[in-house]
C-alpha positions in Angstrom: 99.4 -62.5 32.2 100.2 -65.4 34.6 97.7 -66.6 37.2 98.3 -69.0 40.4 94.6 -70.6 40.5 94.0 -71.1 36.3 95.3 -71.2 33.1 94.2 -69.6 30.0 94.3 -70.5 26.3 93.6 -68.8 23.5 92.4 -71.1 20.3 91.1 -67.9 17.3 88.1 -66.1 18.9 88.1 -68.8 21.7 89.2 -68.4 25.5 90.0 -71.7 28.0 89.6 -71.2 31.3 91.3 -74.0 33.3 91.0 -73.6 37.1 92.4 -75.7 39.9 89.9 -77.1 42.3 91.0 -74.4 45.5 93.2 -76.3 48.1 92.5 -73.7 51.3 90.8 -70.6 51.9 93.6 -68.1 51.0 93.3 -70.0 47.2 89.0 -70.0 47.0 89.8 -66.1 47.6 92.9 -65.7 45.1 90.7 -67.7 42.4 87.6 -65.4 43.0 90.0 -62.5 42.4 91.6 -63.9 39.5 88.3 -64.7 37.9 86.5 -61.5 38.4 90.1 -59.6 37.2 90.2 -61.7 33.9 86.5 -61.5 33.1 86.9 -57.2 33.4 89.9 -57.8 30.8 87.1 -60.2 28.3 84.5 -57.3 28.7 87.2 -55.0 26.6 88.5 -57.6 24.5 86.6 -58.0 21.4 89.1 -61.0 20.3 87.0 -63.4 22.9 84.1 -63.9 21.2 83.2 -67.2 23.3 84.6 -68.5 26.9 84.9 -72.5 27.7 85.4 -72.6 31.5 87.2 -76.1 31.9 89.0 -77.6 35.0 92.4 -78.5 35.1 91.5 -82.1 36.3 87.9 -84.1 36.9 87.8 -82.8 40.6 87.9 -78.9 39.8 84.0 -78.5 39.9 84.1 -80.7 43.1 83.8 -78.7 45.8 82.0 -80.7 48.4 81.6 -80.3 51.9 85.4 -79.3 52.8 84.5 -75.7 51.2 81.0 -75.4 52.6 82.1 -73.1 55.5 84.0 -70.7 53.8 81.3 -68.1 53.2 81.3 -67.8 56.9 84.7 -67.8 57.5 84.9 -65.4 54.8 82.4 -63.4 56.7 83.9 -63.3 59.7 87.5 -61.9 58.8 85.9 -59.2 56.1 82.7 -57.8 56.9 80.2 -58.9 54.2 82.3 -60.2 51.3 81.2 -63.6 50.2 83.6 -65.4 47.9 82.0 -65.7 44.8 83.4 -67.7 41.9 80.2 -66.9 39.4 79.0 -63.8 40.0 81.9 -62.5 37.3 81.2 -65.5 34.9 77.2 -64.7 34.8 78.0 -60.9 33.9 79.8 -61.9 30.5 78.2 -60.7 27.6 79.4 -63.2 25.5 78.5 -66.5 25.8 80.4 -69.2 28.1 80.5 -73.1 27.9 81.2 -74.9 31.3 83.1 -78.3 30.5 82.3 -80.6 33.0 85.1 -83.1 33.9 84.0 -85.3 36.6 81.8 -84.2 39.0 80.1 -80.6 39.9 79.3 -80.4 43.9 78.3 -77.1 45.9 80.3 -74.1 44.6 81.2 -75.9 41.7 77.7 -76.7 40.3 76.9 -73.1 41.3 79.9 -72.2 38.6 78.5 -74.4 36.0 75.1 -72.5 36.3 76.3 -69.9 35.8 77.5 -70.5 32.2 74.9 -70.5 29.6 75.9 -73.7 28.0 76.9 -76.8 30.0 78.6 -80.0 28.5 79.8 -82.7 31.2 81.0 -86.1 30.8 78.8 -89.1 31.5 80.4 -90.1 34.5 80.1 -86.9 36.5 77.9 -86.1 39.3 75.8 -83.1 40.0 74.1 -82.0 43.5 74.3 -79.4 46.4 75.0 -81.0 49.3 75.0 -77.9 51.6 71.6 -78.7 53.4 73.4 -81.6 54.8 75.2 -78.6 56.9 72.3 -77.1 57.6 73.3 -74.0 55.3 72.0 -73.8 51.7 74.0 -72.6 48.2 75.3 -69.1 48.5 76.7 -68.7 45.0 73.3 -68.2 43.4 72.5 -72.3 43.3 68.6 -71.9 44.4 68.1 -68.7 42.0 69.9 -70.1 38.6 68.6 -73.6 39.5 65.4 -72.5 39.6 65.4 -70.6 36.3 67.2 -73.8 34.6 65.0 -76.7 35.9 61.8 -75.4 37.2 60.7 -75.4 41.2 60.4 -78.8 41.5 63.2 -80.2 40.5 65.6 -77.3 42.1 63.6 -77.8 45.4 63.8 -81.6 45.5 67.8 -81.2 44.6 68.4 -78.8 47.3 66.4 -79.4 50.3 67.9 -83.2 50.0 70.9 -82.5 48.9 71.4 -85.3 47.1 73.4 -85.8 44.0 72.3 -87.0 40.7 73.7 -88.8 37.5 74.9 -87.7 34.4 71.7 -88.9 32.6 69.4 -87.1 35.1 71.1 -83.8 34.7 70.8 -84.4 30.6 67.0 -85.5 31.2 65.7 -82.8 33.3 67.9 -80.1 31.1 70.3 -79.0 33.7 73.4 -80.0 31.6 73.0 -79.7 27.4 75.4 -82.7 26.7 77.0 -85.3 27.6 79.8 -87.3 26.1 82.7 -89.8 27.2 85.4 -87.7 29.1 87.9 -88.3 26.6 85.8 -86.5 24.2 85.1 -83.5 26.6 87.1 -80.6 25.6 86.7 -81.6 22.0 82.6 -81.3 22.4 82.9 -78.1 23.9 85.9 -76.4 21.6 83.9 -77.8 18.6 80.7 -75.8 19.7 82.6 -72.9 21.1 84.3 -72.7 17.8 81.2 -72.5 15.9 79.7 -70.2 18.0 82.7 -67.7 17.4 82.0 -68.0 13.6 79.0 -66.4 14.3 78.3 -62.7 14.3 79.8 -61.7 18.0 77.4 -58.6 18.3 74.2 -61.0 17.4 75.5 -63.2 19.8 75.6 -60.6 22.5 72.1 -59.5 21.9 70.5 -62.6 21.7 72.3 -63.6 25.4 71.0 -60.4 26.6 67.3 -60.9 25.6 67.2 -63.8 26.8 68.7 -63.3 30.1 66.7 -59.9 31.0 63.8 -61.3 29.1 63.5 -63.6 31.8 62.7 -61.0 34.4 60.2 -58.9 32.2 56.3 -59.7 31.1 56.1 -61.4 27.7 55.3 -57.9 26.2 58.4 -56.0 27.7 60.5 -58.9 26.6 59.0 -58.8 23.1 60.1 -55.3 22.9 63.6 -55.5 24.2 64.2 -58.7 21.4 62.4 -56.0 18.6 64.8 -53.0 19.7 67.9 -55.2 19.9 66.6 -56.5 16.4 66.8 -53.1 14.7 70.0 -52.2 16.5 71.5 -55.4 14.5 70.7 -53.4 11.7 72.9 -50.7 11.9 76.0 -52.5 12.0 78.0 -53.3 9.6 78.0 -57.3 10.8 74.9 -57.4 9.5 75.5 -55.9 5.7 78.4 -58.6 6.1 75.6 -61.9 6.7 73.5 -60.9 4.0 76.0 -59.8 1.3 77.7 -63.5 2.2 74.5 -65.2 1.6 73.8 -63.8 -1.2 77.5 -64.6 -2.3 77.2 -68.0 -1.0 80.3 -67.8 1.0 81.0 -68.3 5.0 80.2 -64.7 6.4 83.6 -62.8 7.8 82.3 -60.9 10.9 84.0 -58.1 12.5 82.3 -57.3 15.4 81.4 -54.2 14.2 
């Protein structure tokens, strides 16, 4: 399937997401479209075992002041709609790498966090600039911030609105790693690679208990990981893991 706002690659169990920083309104709302369209298609696809979302040059997670107005305008012409561009991305079960050319401003940071794994080059630039407005993120910036860096941090990034380095964001754990740009997409296929190799229905669970383990005392999350746990155990994935360990060969999961 062809798309106007992104390409997309398939490399064995790995999907690349490539979008194009929006130009206008009409394109923020045909890239939210195409995004939560395509991420309905990965739910049913068990082929995609991890998904890199990448940008088609360094400005594509840039989206700075020009695009602060949309949810408004958005607003105004269709009731309540807001244009989201992670709302689809944070309700993949499988897990998704952001690759970080260049810098990630407003709606585009607010796409990164929603990832669970974010890798950016060391020249890129991270902040949400919306205060500046006098409005404040939309796209779930002050929740998943929050949840990432702690209060403090998340409050003193959004209610100044300034931006911050590469370093910072590696420092205070908002990205995972950084590398030179020329090196970007070969960080994050490397690691997305690996993490197809592993068992895709462990991989699942283990993003699940961790996500809604968040929201849940220590002792319902203990019991959530301990009945995900013993559902590993009837499938036939895990007969696979421990008949290749004991073979001492790489295991050859199926998803199954």
């Amino acid at each position: 399937m062809s798309y106007k706002t992104m390409t997309v690659q398939r490399q064995g169990y790995v999907m690349v997401i490539s979008i194009n920083r929006p130009a206008d309104v009409e394109k923020m709302v045909e890239l939210s479209n195409e995004l939560a369209g395509l991420c309905k298609e990965i739910t049913w696809d068990e082929e995609v075992r991890v998904v890199i979302i990448a940008g088609v040059n360094e400005n594509s997670f840039s989206m700075k002041m020009d695009f602060i107005n949309r949810v408004s305008w958005a607003n105004q012409e269709g009731g309540t709609k807001f244009l989201t561009l992670s709302e689809s991305i944070a309700q993949l079960d499988r897990p998704v790498i952001a690759a970080i050319n260049g810098d990630a401003i407003g709606q585009g940071l607010e796409l990164a966090l929603a990832c669970d794994i974010r890798i950016a080059s060391d020249t890129s630039y991270f902040g949400f600039p919306q205060i500046k407005a006098g409005l404040i993120p939309w796209d779930g910036g002050t929740q998943r911030l929050l949840r990432l860096v702690g209060r403090g941090k998340a409050s003193e990034m959004i209610l100044t609105g300034e931006v911050i380095n590469a370093q910072e964001a590696l420092r205070m754990g908002l990205v995972n790693k950084i590398v030179p740009p020329d090196k970007l997409m070969t960080a994050s296929m490397d690691m997305g690679k690996e993490m197809g190799a592993r068992g895709p229905i462990a991989s699942r669970y283990a993003k699940e208990a961790i996500y809604k383990g968040m929201d849940m005392t220590l002792e319902q999350g203990l019991h959530l990981e301990a009945d995900l746990y013993l559902l590993i155990h009837t499938t036939n994935d895990r007969s696979e893991g421990i008949k290749a360990f004991q073979e001492k060969r790489s295991p050859h999961f199926k998803g199954k």
